[in-house]
C-alpha positions in Angstrom: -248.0 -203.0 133.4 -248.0 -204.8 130.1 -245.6 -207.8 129.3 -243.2 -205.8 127.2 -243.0 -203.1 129.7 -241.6 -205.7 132.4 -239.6 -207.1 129.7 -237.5 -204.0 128.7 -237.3 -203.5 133.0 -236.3 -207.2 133.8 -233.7 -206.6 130.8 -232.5 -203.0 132.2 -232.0 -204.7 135.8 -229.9 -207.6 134.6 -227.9 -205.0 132.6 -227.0 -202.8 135.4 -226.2 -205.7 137.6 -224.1 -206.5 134.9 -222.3 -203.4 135.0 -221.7 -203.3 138.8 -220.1 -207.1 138.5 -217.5 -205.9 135.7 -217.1 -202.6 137.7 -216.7 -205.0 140.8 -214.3 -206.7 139.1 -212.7 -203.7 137.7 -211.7 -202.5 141.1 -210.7 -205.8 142.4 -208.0 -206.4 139.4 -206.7 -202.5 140.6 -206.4 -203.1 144.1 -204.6 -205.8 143.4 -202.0 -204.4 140.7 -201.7 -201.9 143.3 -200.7 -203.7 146.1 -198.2 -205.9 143.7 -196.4 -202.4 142.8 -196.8 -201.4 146.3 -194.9 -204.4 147.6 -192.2 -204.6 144.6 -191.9 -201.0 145.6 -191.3 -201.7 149.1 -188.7 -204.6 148.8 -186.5 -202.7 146.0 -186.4 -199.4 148.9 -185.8 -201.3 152.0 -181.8 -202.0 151.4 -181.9 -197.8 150.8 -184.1 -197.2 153.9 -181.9 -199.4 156.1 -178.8 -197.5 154.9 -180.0 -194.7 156.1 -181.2 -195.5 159.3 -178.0 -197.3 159.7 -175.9 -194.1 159.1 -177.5 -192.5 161.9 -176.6 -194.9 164.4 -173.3 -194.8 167.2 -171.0 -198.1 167.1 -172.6 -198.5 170.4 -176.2 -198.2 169.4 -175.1 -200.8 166.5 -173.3 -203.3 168.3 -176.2 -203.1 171.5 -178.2 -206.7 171.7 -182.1 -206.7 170.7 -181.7 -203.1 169.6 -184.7 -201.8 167.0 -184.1 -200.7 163.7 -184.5 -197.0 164.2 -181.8 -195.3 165.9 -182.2 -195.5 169.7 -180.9 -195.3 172.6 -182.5 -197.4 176.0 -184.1 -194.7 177.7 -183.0 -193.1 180.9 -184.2 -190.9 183.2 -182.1 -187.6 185.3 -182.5 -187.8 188.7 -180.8 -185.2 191.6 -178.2 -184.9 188.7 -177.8 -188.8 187.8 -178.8 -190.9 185.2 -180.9 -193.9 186.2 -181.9 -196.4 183.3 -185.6 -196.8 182.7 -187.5 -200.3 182.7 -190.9 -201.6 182.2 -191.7 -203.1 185.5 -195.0 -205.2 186.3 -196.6 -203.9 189.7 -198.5 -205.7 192.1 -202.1 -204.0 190.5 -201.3 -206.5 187.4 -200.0 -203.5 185.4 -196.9 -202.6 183.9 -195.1 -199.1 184.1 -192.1 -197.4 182.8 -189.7 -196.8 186.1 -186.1 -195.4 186.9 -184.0 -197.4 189.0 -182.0 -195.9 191.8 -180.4 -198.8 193.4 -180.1 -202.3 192.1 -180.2 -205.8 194.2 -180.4 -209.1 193.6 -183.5 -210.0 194.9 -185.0 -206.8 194.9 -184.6 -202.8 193.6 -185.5 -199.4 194.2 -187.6 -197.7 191.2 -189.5 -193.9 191.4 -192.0 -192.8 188.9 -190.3 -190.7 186.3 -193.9 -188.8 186.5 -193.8 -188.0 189.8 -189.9 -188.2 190.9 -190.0 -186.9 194.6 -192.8 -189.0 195.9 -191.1 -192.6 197.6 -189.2 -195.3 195.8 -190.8 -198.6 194.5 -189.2 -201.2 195.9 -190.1 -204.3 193.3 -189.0 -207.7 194.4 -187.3 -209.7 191.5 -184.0 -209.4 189.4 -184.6 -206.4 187.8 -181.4 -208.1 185.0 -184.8 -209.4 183.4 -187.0 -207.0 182.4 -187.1 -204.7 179.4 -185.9 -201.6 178.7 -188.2 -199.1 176.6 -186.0 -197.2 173.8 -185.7 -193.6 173.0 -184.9 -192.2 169.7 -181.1 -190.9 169.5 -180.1 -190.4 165.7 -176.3 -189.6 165.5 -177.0 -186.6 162.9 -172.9 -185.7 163.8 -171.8 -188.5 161.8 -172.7 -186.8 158.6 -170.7 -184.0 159.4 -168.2 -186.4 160.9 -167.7 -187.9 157.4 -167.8 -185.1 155.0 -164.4 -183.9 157.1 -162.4 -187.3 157.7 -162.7 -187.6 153.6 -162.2 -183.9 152.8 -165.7 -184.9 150.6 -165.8 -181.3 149.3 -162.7 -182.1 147.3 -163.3 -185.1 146.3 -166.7 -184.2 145.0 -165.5 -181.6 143.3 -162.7 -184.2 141.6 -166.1 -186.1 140.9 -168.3 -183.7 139.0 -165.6 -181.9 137.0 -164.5 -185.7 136.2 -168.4 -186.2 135.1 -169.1 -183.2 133.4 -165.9 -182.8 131.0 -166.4 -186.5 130.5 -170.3 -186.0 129.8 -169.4 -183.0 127.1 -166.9 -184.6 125.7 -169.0 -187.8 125.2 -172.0 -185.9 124.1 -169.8 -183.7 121.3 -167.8 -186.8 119.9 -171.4 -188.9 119.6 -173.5 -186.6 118.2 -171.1 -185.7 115.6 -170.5 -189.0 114.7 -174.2 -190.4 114.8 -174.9 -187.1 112.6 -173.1 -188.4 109.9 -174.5 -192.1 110.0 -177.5 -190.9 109.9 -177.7 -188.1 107.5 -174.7 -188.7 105.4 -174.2 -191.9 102.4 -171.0 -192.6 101.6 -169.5 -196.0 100.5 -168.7 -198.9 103.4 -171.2 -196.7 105.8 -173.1 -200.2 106.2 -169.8 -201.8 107.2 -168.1 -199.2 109.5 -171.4 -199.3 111.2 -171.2 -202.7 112.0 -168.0 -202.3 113.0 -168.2 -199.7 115.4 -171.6 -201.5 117.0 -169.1 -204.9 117.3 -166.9 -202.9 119.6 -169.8 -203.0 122.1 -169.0 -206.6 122.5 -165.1 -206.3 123.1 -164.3 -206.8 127.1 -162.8 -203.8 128.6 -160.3 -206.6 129.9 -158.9 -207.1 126.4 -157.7 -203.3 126.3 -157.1 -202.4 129.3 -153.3 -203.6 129.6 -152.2 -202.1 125.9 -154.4 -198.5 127.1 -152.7 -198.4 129.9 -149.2 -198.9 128.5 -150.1 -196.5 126.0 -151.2 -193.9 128.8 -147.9 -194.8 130.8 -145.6 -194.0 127.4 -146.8 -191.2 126.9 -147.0 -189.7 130.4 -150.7 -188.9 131.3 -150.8 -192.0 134.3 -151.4 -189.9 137.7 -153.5 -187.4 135.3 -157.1 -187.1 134.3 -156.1 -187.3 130.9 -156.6 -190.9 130.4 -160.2 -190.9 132.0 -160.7 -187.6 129.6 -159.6 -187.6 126.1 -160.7 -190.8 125.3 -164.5 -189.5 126.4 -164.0 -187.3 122.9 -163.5 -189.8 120.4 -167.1 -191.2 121.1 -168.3 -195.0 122.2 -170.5 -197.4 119.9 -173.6 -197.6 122.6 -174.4 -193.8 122.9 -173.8 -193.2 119.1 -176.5 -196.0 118.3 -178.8 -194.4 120.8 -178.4 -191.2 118.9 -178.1 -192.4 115.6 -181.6 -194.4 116.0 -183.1 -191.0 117.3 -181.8 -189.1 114.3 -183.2 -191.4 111.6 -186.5 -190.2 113.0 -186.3 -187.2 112.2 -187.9 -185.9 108.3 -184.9 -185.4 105.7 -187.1 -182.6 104.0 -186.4 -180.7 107.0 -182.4 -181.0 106.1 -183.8 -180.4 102.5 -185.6 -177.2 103.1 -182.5 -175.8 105.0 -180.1 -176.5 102.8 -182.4 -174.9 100.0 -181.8 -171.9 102.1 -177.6 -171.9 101.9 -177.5 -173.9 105.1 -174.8 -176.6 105.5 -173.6 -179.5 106.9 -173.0 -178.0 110.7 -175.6 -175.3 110.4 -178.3 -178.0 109.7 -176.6 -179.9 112.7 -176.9 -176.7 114.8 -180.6 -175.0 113.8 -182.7 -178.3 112.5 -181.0 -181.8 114.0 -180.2 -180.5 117.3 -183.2 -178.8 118.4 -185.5 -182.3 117.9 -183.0 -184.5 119.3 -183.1 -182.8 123.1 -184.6 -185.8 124.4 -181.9 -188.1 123.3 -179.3 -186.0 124.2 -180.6 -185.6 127.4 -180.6 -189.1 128.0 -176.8 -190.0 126.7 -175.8 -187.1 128.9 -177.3 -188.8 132.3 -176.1 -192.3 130.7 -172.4 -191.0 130.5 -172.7 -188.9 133.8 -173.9 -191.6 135.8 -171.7 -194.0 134.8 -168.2 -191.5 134.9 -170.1 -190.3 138.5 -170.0 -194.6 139.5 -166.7 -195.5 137.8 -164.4 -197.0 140.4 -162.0 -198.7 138.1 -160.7 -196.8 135.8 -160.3 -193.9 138.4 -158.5 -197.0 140.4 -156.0 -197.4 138.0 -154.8 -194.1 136.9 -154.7 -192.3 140.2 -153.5 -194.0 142.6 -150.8 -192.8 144.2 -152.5 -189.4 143.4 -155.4 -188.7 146.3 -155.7 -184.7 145.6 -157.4 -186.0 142.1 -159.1 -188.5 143.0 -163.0 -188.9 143.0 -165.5 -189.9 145.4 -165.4 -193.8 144.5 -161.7 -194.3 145.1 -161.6 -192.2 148.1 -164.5 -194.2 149.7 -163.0 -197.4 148.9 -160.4 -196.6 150.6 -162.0 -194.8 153.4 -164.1 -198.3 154.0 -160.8 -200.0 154.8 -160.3 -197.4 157.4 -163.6 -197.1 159.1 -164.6 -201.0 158.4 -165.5 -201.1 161.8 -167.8 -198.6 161.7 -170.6 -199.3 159.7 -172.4 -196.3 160.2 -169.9 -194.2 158.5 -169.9 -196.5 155.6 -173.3 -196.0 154.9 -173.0 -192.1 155.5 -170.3 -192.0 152.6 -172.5 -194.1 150.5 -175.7 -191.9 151.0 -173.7 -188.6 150.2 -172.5 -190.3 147.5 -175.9 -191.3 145.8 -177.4 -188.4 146.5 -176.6 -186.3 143.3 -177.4 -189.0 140.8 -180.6 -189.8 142.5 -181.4 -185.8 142.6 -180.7 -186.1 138.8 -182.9 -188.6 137.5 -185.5 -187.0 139.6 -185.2 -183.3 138.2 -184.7 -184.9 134.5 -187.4 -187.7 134.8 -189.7 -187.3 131.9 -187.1 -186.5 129.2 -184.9 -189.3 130.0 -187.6 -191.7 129.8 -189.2 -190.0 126.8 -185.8 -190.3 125.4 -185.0 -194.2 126.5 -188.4 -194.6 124.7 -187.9 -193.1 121.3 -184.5 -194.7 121.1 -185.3 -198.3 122.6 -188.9 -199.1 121.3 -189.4 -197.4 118.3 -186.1 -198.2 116.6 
């Protein structure tokens, strides 16, 4: 072999070795980024996945000493129509075995094998008061059904979504009306009412919320939707910035070209703006129906007194004062509760995050 032959080989070996290092490497930074996101993941779920497994436990299961996480029950064991409570008892052999017992002492007990019941008692000598008891998985799958009738929840969800969906039209109507026409029209002090309406985002709700509601109580709409309502069609400053931003995206030749055409003002709205802007819209909508599916104040406020028309916030607030002392059915309402937004964000995924994209990075 001649010296530039095991020259280009020496070099071809150091360059795959080379390769395997950063591809070593490579796989080392994943695993890694992995396991971070893996934990992060883990810590953010486990107040959801203890809610759950909470909501499937009985007061007694809750309040028992040394009980697991999961829903059990100590195990037990039916004997000649009786049930004997099971515990892991160390034998003589130096082994230890899951056994019924039949008749407790204080020195010593009777146990049988739950394997082989009619052959002859065990009698272990000890105080059977310390040894353990193995658990048996017992979810309470009633107190679901338990809930949804002590809070009438088919009512009050219904009071929910109809709350969230006029709400989320009205919002979506009022907004992309008036982000239409910061967007696409130029008139004089546009600049200025802009600014204005975006400084209304800063305003505490506290500030208003004492001349609203004397307003509301004037004219007669406290003990009514109408104050949670009508105000949800004269649009907000946040979800009219989100859609303006999106709208300056879009090409004015496209307005242009249909107005060349005879189109106006609301038919370019209707056939060109609209039909680009889905993502957007998309996203205000789950913005203004998660947040009138969550509101707890406002609801507070103008219906009490009134519990046919309440939604699911008010009516679990005060079903928590009720049932404090049963956690379990806490956590049930709050499950059935999150459900639907969760279901949401789930089903609409990609076009609420395209749509938080557009609006939040590239403007």
């Amino acid at each position: 072999m001649s010296a530039a032959a095991s020259y280009a080989q020496g070099d071809g070996g150091a360059r795959r070795a080379a390769r395997r290092r950063r591809s070593a490497a490579e796989l080392t930074r994943i695993a890694i980024l992995t396991l971070s996101f893996a934990a992060i993941l883990i810590a953010f779920l486990s107040p959801l996945v203890y809610s759950a497994l909470l909501s499937l436990k009985t007061p007694t299961q809750i309040t028992q000493t040394n009980s697991p996480i999961l829903p059990s029950d100590p195990a037990t064991f039916e004997y000649l129509g009786k049930s004997y409570p099971v515990y892991y008892v160390p034998l003589p052999d130096g082994t230890t075995q899951a056994l019924a017992i039949v008749k407790k002492g204080r020195t010593q007990s009777d146990f049988i094998d739950p394997a082989h019941p009619t052959a002859a008692p065990i009698t272990w000598i000890g105080s059977w008061r310390n040894l353990d008891q193995p658990w048996q998985l017992a979810p309470a799958w009633d107190n679901y059904g338990k809930v949804w009738s002590l809070i009438d929840f088919p009512k009050a969800l219904f009071n929910t979504v109809a709350l969230a969906l006029i709400g989320t039209i009205g919002t979506v109507l009022s907004c992309t009306l008036v982000a239409y026409g910061f967007a696409r029209f130029r008139f004089r002090g546009r600049g200025f009412l802009f600014g204005v309406l975006l400084a209304t985002i800063f305003l505490p709700g506290a500030v208003t919320l004492i001349p609203t509601y004397t307003i509301f109580v004037k004219i007669g709409w406290v003990g009514s939707w109408l104050p949670l309502l009508v105000p949800a069609f004269f649009a907000n400053a946040y979800d009219v910035f989100l859609l303006r931003q999106y709208l300056l995206t879009i090409p004015r030749d496209l307005d242009e070209a249909a107005m060349i055409d005879g189109a106006g003002p609301i038919r370019v709205l209707r056939s060109v703006i609209l039909p680009q802007a889905w993502p957007v819209i998309v996203a205000v909508s789950i913005f203004t129906f998660v947040y009138a599916w969550n509101d707890f104040f406002g609801p507070l406020i103008y219906l009490t007194g009134h519990p046919d028309i309440q939604p699911l916030q008010v009516v679990l607030a005060n079903f928590h004062g009720i049932y404090y002392k049963n956690p379990a059915f806490i956590q049930v309402g709050n499950i059935l509760t999150l459900g639907i937004p969760v279901v949401l964000f789930m089903v609409f995924q990609k076009v609420f995050i395209r749509g938080i994209v557009i609006t939040g990075v590239e403007k």
